[in-house]
N, C-alpha and C positions, 0 to 999 in steps of 0.2 A: 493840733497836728504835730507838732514839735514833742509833746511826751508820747504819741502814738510812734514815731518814729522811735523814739529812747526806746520803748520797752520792747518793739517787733528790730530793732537794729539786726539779730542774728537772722531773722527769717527772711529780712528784707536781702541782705547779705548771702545767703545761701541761695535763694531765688533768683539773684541776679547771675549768680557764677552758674546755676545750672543752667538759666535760659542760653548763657553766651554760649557753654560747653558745648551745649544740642546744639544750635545754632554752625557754632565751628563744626563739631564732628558731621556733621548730616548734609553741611553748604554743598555738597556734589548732588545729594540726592534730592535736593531741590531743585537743581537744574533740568532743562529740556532732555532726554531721554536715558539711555542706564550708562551707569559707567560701567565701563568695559573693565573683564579682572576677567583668569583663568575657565573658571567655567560657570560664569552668569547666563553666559548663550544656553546650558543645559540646563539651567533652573528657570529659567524665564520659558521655555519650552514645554520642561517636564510641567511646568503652572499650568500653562494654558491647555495643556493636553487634560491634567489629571480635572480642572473646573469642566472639562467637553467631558468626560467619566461621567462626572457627576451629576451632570445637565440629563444625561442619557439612560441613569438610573442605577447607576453603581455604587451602593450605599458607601460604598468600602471598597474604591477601584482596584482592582488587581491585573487585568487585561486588557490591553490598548492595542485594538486592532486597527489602527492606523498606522500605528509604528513599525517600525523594519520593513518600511517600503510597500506598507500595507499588508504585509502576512502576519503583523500579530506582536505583540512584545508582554511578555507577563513581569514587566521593570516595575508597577508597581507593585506587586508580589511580594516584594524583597527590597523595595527602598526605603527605609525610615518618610512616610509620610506628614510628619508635623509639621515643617514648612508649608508644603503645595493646602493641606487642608485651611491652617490660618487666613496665608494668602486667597485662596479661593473664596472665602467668606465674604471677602472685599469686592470679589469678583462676582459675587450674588448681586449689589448694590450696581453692576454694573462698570466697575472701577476699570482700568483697563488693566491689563497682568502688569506693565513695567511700574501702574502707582502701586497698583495691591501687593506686589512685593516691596516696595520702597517704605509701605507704608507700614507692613511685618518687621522689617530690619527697625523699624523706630520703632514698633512696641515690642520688640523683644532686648533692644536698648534701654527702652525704659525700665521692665522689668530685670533687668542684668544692675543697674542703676541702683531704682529702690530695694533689689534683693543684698546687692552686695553692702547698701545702710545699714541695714537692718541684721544682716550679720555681723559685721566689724562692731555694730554698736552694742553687742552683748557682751564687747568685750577691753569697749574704747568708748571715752568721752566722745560727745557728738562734734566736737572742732576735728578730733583726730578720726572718727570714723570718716567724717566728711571728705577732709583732704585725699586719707586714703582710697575711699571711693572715686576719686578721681584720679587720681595713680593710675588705679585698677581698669578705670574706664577709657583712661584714655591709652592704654598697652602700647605698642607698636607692632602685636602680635594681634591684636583685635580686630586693631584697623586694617591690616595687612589681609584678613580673613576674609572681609569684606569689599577693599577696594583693590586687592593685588592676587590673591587665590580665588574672588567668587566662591569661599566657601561657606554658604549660608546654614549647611544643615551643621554644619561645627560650630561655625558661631551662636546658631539659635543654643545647641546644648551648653555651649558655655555659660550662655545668657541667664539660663537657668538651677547653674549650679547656686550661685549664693544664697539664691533663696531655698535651694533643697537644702545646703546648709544649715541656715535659721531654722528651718524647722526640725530637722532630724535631731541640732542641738536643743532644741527648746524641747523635743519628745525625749530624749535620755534625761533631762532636768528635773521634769516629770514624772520617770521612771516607775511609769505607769501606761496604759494606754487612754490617751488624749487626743484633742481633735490634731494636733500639728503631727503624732505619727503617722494619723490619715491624708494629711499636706504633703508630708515629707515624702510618704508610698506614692503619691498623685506625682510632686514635683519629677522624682526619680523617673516612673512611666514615662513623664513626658520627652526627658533628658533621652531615656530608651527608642523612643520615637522621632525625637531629632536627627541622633547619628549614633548611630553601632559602635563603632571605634569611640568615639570619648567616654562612651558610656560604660567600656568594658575598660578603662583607665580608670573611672570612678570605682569601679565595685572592687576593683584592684586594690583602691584605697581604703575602700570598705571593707574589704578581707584582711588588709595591713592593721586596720584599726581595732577591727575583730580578735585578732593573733595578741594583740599587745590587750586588751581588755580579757582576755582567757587568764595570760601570763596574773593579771590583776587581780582576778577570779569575782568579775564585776558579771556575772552571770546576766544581773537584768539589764546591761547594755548590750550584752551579746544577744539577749532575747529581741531586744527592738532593734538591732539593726534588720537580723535576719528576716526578724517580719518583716520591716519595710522595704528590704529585698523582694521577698515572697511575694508580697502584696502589689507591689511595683512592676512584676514580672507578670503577675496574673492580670492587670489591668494593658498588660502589651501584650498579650498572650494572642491576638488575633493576628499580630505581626511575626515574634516571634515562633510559634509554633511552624507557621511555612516556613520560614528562614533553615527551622532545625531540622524540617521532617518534608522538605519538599527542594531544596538546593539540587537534589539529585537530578531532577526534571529540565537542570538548566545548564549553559555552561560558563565555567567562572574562568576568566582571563584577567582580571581586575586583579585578583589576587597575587598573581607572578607578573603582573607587566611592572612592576618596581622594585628592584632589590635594595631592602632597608641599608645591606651594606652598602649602598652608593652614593647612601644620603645622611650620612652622619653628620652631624654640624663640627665645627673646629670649636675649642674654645675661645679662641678668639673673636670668634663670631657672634657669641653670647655678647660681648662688649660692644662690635662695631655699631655704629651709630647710623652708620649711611642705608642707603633704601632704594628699593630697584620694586620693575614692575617685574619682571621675569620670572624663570619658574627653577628647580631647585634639580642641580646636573649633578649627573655623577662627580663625585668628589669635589673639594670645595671652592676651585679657583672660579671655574665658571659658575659660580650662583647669578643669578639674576636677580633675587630676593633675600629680604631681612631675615635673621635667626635672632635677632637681638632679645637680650629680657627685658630692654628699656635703661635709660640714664636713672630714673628716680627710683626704679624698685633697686638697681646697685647702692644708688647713694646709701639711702634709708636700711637697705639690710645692711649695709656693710659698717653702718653709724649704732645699727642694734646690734651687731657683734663687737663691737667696738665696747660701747656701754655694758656687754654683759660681762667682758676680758674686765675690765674697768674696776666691774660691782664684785666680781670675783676677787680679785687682789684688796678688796677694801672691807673683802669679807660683809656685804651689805646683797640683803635679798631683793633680788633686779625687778621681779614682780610674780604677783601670784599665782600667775599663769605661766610660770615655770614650765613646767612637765608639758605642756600642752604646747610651749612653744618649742621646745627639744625635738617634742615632734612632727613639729610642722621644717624644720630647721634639716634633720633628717631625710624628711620628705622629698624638701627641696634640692639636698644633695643627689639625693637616689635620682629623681625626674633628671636633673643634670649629669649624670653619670650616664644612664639611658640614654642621652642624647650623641654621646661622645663617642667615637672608634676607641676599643681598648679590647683586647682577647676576649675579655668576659663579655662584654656585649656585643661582639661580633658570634662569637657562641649561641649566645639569647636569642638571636635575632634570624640563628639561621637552626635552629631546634624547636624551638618553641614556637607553637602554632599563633598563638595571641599578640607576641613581638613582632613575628615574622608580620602578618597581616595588618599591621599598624601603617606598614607601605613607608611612610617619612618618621624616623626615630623622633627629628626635629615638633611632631604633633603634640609629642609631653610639654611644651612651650604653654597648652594648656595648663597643666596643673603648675608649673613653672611660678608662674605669673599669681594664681592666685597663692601660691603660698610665698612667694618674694611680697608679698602686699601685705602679708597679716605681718610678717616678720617687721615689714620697714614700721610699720604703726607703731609700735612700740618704741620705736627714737622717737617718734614726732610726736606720741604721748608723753615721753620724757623731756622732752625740749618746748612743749606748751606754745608753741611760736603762736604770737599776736597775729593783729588782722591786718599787721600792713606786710610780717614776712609771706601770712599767707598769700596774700593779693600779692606779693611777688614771687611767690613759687608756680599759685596759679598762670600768672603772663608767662612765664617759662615753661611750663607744661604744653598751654595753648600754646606758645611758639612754635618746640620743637613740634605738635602735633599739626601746624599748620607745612612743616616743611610733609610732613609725611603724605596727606591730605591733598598734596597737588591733586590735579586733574589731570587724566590722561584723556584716553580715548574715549565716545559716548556708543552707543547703541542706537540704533533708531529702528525699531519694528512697528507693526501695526500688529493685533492679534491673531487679524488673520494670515498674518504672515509667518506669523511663530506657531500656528495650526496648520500652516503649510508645508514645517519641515516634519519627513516619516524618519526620519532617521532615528535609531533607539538610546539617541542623547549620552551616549557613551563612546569613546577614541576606540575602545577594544573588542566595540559590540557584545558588553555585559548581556547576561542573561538569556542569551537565543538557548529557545527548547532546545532540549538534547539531540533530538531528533535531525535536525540539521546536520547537514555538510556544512561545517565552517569553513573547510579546506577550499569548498568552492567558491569562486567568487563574487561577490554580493549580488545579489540583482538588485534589476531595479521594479519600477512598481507594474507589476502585472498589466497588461490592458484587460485581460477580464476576471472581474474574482471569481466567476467560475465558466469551467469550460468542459463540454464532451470530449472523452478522452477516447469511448470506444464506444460502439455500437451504434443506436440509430435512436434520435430522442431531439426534440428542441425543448433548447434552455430558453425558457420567458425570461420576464422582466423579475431583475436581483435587487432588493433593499437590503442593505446593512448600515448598521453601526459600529460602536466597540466591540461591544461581546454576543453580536446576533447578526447572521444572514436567513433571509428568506430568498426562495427561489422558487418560481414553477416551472416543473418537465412535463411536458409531452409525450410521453413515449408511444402510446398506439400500440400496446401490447409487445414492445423488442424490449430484450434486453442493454441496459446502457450503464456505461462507467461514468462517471459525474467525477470530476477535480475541483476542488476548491483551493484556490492559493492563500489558505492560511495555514497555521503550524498549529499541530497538536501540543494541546498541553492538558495535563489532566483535571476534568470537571467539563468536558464539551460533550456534548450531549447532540444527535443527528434525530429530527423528527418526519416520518411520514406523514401525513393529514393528522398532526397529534401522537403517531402511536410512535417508539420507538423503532429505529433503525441503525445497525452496526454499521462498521465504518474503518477505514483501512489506514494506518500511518505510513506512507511512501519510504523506501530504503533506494539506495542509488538505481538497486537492481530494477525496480518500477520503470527506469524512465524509457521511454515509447521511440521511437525511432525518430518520429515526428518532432520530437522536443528537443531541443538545442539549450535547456538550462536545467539548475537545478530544483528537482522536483522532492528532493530529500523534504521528508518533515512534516508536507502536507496532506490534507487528506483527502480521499475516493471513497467515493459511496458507489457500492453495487445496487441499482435499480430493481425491482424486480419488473418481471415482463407484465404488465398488467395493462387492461385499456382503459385507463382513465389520467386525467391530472392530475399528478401529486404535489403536493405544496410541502417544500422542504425549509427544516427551520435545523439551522447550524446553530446550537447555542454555547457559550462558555460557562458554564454557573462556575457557583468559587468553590475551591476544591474542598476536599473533609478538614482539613489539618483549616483551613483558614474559618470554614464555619463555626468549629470546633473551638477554635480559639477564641472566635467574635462570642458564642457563648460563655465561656470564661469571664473574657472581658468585661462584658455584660452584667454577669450576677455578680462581680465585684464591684463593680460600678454601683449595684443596687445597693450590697451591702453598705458601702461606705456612706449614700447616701439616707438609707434607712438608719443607720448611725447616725448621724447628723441631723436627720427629723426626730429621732427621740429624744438626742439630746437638747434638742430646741425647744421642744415640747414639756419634757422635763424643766427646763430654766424657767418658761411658762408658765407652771404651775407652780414652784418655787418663790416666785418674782410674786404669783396674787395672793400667793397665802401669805406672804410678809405683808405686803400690801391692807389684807383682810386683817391684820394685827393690831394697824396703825391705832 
């Protein structure tokens, strides 16, 4: 027992600090109901809605006709769904939404975990990747996503960077195409599918990295990134495509309800240590919340620039990875320049569409973080520290992370409680069809979804769901106007007994004397006079731009996968004709 221990001492050592780490970071989400942060109420909501989607037959939900008070919401059209689909998975099993996200946020911890290993350690002994990986993990910009913003779709992208890292590195090493460019295209999709905004940070990066590999005229790395661009884009293409060719049909308030100029971080603020649950005010006295980069990623970068000032006067080469740290060093300056009030980024921010909409300059706190972590690695790879400094950087780390880690408030829903709010889970009422009067104000939820508006007709007994109402009319041969209190949006589709039937979109001008709200958006069907019962089916199919891009999707989906059977198949074959040798 005693030399089993001697020779697993590092695994048994690393096993233990990672169970405590998960243990610390996660102790809230083990407890009775969710912790309360900024906008968990809209992800615990938007869950439960999008699994009721998919219960109801929306391969690939896009319209949620419960939402907005029950006229309709095309929110998931247009919102990065890889959170709500993970979590739903859980929700198959039954789980209830507040585990099945609790229990997403820890396997995208984990992968955030073992992806950020497995990158540091292409480039650092396993002590120094180690440590590093828990720098990294335990941020104060991480945990703030999670228990002080509720931002889970940024966190999940985060989660995901380091391991698209590993692999896009290990696909230019290769400088070939290999199965990790096909990981790295995958990882990046997913990254694309998490959250829009980090994701257009990344490719930023990826275009900075691009630019300096041209200058090189390292052509075959410009060739694989681009693909894995391309490749990456074409596997989100069922999201992306609406987003680019269907934003029209909706209207955006999300975008101007923040001006980036009001949320500049101070620099000072990069250092402060202290931690709030609040949310982030115009200008910087009133914050409520951390901007911090963390105590250890200052220590450690600021102990590698020390070491490199150091190795420079001593005229002695600091490490191999020179150039590659210059530009991550770089990197980290520009991310912290961005964050900061200065003419030039006040400029940026009010010109440029991609700044502008980043909403909080403070967001690059992302890329911040991980390149403050690859920089400090390299003191702690110089300095080799034993396993009792590390066991006391570790207590220090968990320290300060347990001050961060309090508990605030908890949440207590039932499901069917969070399927009972219609509201379209946004402060500025994202995404209402065009069609709408926003000017007018909200209703609330209809008492009937649909009503005679004119003429002479009874309306039977209405079923609906998300994206389907039936109805039977009566008419007896009169002509009749039909209302339905849902919003048009393009892909709705009106059926007579099966055959098609047109169908009117309400302008203010529509609304009837009788009617005391707004009728803006939704839709009337003219009847014709006939004498029989008609069975009307209101449907939503998904529009061109979404099917269009699900095809996409799709046969890259194949390809990669048909890649990957050959190549299996091949090693197969490979593997028995050496075998046949023996």
């Amino acid at each position: 027992m005693k030399k089993y221990f001697t020779l697993h001492a590092d695994a048994i050592f690393y096993g233990l600090i990672v169970l405590a780490g998960f243990l610390i970071f996660h102790f809230n989400l083990f407890r009775v109901g969710f912790p309360m942060s900024h906008d968990a109420v809209h992800h615990l909501i938007r869950t439960a809605h999008y699994f009721r989607l998919l219960q109801e037959g929306q391969f690939l939900p896009f319209w949620d006709g419960y939402m907005n008070q029950g006229f309709g919401s095309p929110l998931f059209n247009y919102v990065p769904p890889l959170l709500y689909i993970l979590a739903s998975l859980f929700k198959f099993v039954n789980f209830s939404t507040f585990l099945s996200l609790k229990i997403t946020i820890i396997i995208f911890n984990i992968v955030f975990f073992w992806g950020s290993l497995k990158w540091l350690r292409l480039y650092f002994k396993t002590r120094t990747a180690f440590l590093a990986t828990i720098i990294l993990f335990f941020s104060p910009y991480r945990i703030a996503q999670i228990f002080v913003r509720g931002a889970f779709p940024e966190f999940a992208a985060l989660s995901l960077t380091p391991l698209f890292l590993y692999f896009l590195i290990q696909s230019l090493k290769a400088k070939k195409l290999s199965k990790h460019f096909f990981l790295a295209a995958i990882m990046l999709s997913l990254i694309l599918l998490a959250h829009t905004l980090f994701a257009i940070q990344l490719c930023l990066v990826l275009g900075l990295l691009t630019a300096v590999f041209f200058f090189q005229k390292r052509l075959t790395f410009i060739a694989i990134i681009l693909g894995v661009l391309l490749l990456s884009l074409s596997l989100a293409a069922f999201m992306y495509l609406p987003i680019l060719f269907e934003v029209s049909y909706v209207k955006l308030f999300l975008a101007d309800a923040f001006n980036p100029q009001e949320h500049f971080s101070a620099f000072w603020q990069l250092f402060d240590p202290g931690w709030g649950l609040g949310f982030s005010m115009p200008g910087t006295t009133q914050d409520g919340m951390s901007f911090q980069l963390g105590v250890f990623h200052w220590l450690f970068g600021a102990l590698t620039l020390f070491l490199l000032l150091y190795q420079k006067v001593k005229n002695v080469k600091f490490s191999r990875y020179s150039q590659l740290l210059l530009f991550v060093f770089i990197l980290l300056l520009l991310t912290i320049f961005l964050q900061l009030q200065s003419p030039v980024t006040t400029l940026l921010y009010q010109k440029i569409t991609i700044f502008h909409r980043q909403q909080f300059p403070w967001r690059l706190l992302n890329l911040s973080i991980l390149c403050s972590t690859f920089i400090g690695a390299f003191a702690i790879d110089y300095f080799k520290p034993s396993w009792i400094k590390m066991s006391v950087l570790f207590c220090l780390i968990f320290g300060f992370s347990l001050y961060y880690l309090r508990p605030g408030v908890f949440l207590h829903f039932t499901d069917q409680e969070l399927l009972a709010f219609d509201s379209d889970t946004t402060f500025s009422h994202e995404y209402t069809p065009i069609g709408r009067d926003t000017t007018a104000e909200k209703e609330y939820q209809a008492a009937e979804k649909v009503y005679l508006a004119e003429g002479s007709a009874i309306v039977g007994k209405t079923t609906s769901n998300s994206s389907k109402t039936i109805f039977e009319v009566i008419s007896q041969g009169n002509f009749a106007k039909i209302r339905l209190n849902q919003l048009y949006f393009p892909g709705i589709r009106v059926f007579s007994n099966g055959e098609p039937l047109s169908y009117k979109v309400l302008t203010k001008e529509d609304l009837l004397p009788t009617e005391k709200r707004d009728v803006t958006g939704i839709i009337e069907i003219d009847l014709p006079a006939v004498d029989q019962t008609q069975q009307i089916e209101v449907i939503y199919f998904p529009t061109f731009w979404r099917s269009f891009g699900a095809g996409i999707s799709l046969a890259t989906y194949l390809l990669i996968g048909a890649y990957f059977f050959f190549t299996w198949t091949k090693r197969l074959r490979t593997n028995k004709k050496e075998y046949s040798t023996l």
